[in-house]
C-alpha positions, 0 to 999 in steps of 0.5 A, a space after each residue: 674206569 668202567 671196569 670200576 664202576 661195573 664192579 659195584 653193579 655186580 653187588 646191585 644185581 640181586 636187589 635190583 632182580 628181587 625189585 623188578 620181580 616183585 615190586 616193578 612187575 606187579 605194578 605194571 601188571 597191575 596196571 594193565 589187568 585195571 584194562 581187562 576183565 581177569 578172573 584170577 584163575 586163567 595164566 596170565 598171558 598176553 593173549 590173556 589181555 588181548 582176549 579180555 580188553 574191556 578198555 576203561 570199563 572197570 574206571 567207568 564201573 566205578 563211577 556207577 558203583 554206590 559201594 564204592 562211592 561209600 567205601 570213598 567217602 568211608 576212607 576220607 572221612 576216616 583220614 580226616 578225623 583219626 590223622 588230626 586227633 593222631 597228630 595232637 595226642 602224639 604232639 602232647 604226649 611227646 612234649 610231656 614225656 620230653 622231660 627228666 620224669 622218673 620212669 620216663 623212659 618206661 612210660 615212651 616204652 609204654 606208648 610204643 608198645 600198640 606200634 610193634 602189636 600185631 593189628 589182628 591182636 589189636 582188632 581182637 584187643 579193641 573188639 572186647 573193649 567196645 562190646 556193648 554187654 561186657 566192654 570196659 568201655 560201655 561198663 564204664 559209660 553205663 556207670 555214669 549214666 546210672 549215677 547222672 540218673 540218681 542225681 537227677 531223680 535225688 534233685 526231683 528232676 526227671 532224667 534227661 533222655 540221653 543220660 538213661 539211654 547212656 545208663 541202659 544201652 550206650 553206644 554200639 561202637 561196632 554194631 551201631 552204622 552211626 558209631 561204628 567208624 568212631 569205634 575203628 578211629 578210637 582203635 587206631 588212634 591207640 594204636 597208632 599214636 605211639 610211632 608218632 609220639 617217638 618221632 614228635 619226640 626225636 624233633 623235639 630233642 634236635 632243637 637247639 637249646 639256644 633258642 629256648 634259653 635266648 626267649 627265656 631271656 627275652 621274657 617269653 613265657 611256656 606258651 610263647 616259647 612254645 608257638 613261637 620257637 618250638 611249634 616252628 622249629 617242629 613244622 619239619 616233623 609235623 609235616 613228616 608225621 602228617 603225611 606218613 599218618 594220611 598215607 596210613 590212613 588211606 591203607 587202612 585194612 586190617 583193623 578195619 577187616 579184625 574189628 568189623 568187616 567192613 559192616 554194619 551195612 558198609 558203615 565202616 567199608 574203606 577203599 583197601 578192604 573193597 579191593 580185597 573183596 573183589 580180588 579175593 572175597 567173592 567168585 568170580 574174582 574181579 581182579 581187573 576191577 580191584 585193579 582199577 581201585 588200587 590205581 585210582 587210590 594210588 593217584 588219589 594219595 600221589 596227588 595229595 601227596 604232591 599238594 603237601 609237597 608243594 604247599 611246604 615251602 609256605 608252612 614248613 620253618 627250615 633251621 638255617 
């Protein structure tokens, strides 16, 4: 018998060399560069560690690093606003494209296709579309703050200032600090909803059409059958999709990195692009500080992680 269980490890051995060697390795150097100050540049040896222990300073250095702080408070507020707005337009448009629609399967294709573009193109796409002098977004907003302007004056009421400051500037999506979050979000909701949409829409084909029939049977109307038999039978996905979005969101990187930077003045800086910077942006290269980033965002997202776990059990419906 242990011969027989032996040979199937044979099999395993490559994927579990790959897994030590590039997956368990750096975390566990990870961890321990978030103990020392490491440049990048020396070999990384145990002497090194032993020569440039500075213990928790690096966790200390951030409670007293204000990019930091805004780079936090950045990522959480991004997460708050693009996961729920993400979460509704994907339920939406999954429930209308989960009908017998000529050219349905085009319009899902459609949705799909932000998903599987490449972030870079999409940052670039997203850059144009917001510029304030020749992006669609502001022509089209400008427009509509001209003729909000001609009602007014053809009414003999004098413009209200919002309505001629949308018809000579609008916003500065990626140039204004009070817009600029907002220009990113919009960017990655459309990029992102559509992978959340597909998954909404497998839920909602895997239940039962019994169900639907039987409260159809009982009078129920659309709005009744959907809060109280397919919103529930739903809760699995929802929770699915909730937490595969917050992950995403607190790794945000290359839509921010394509579309601003992290600018103006930090207004867009989150924690994944803060510990890029100081691992490789700047020499010297902060290796051990980045470290301790990546670390204290890995116990933030395991935390959060294990609350929504944990509070399931009171939301989340099971089909028997």
């Amino acid at each position: 018998m242990r011969a027989y269980y032996r040979f199937p490890v044979l099999f395993l051995l490559p994927s579990l060399a790959g897994f030590l060697a590039f997956n368990l390795g750096p975390i566990l150097a990870s961890l321990l560069l978030s103990f020392v100050e490491y440049d990048g540049l020396r070999p990384l040896t145990w002497r090194t560690f032993q020569e440039n222990w500075v213990g928790l300073e690096n966790y200390r250095r951030l409670l007293e690093d204000p990019v930091f702080h805004k780079a936090f408070f950045n990522t959480l507020f991004y997460v708050a606003v693009a996961v729920p707005l993400e979460i509704v337009l994907a339920l939406l448009l999954a429930l209308g494209l989960n009908r017998p629609w000529p050219g349905v399967r085009f319009l899902r294709t459609l949705y799909l296709l932000p998903t599987v573009t490449s972030v870079v193109a999409v940052g670039l796409l997203w850059r144009w579309v917001l510029n304030p002098t020749v992006g669609p977004v502001n022509l089209f907003l400008r427009w509509v703050g001209e003729r909000l302007v001609g009602l007014f004056t053809l009414l003999g009421l004098e413009a209200p200032g919002w309505a001629v400051w949308l018809a000579q500037e609008g916003p500065g999506w990626l140039s204004d600090p009070a817009w600029a979050m907002w220009g990113v979000i919009l960017a990655s909701v459309w990029a992102g909803v559509g992978l959340r949409m597909l998954i909404f829409l497998a839920g909602l084909q895997n239940i039962n059409k019994e169900y639907l029939e039987a409260a159809s049977l009982d009078g129920a109307n659309t709005f009744q059958r959907f809060f109280y038999v397919v919103l529930p039978l739903l809760t699995p996905t929802v929770f699915l999709n909730t937490l595969l979005a917050m992950i995403g969101g607190f790794q945000v990187f290359g839509l921010v990195y394509t579309m601003t930077g992290g600018g103006p003045v930090d207004a867009t800086n989150v924690l994944m692009l803060y510990l890029y910077r100081k691992a490789f942006g700047t020499f010297p290269f902060e290796m051990g500080y980045a470290s301790a980033i990546a670390w204290v965002l890995f116990l933030l997202l395991f935390a959060l992680t294990y609350l929504q776990w944990t509070l399931r059990r009171r939301w989340v419906v099971e089909e028997a």
